[in-house]
N, C-alpha and C positions, 0 to 999 in steps of 0.2 A: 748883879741882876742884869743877865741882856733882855731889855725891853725893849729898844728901839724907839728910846722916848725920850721929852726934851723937856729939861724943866731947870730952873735957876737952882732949884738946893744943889744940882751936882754939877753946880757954874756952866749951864748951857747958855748961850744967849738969848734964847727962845725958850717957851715955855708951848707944850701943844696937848689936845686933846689925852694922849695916853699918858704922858710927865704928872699932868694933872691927877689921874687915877693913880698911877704909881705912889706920888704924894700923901693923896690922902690914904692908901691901904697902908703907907709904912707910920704916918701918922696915927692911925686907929690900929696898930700893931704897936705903940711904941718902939720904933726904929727909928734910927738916925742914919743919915749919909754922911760918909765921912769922907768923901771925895773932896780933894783939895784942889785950888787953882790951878793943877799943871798941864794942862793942854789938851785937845780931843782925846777922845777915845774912839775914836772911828778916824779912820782916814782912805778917801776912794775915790771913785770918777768925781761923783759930786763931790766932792769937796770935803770938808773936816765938819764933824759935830763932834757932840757931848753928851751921846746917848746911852750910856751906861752910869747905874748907880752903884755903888757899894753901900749896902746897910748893914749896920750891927744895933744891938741890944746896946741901952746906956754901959751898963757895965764892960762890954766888948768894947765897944769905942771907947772907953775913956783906958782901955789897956793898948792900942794903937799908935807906938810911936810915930810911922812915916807910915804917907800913903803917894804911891808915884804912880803916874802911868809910864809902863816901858818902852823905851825906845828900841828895845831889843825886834828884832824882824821876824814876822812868821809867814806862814803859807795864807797868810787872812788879811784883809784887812784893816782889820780889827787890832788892837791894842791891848795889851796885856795889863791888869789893874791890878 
């Protein structure tokens, strides 16, 4: 999900107005993040965040062996998840 938002379930260190809404819609969706400890998902002038979530349904995530962000390079600065 690019949302451009910041919030602790997908290990941001900030939490901000839109992470919040993201939150609660995947909450009253029953959705999980399954975004793991591994590093921003954004990387650019400013600097690094942790603005993208991955969500699945209980039963999707719990079939989710690995979940990484790539170190692999593209034309974005953005991160591949």
């Amino acid at each position: 999900m690019d949302a451009n938002s910041k919030h602790k379930l997908w290990h941001s260190p900030k939490t901000d107005t839109r992470g919040r809404i993201v939150a609660d819609f995947l909450s009253s969706h029953g959705l999980l993040t399954i975004n793991e400890k591994d590093g921003p998902t954004y990387s650019g002038p400013t600097g690094e965040s942790w603005i993208y979530a991955t969500a699945a349904s209980i039963g999707v995530a719990n079939t989710i062996l690995n979940w990484s962000v790539s170190e692999e390079t593209t034309l974005s600065d953005h991160k591949l998840n």
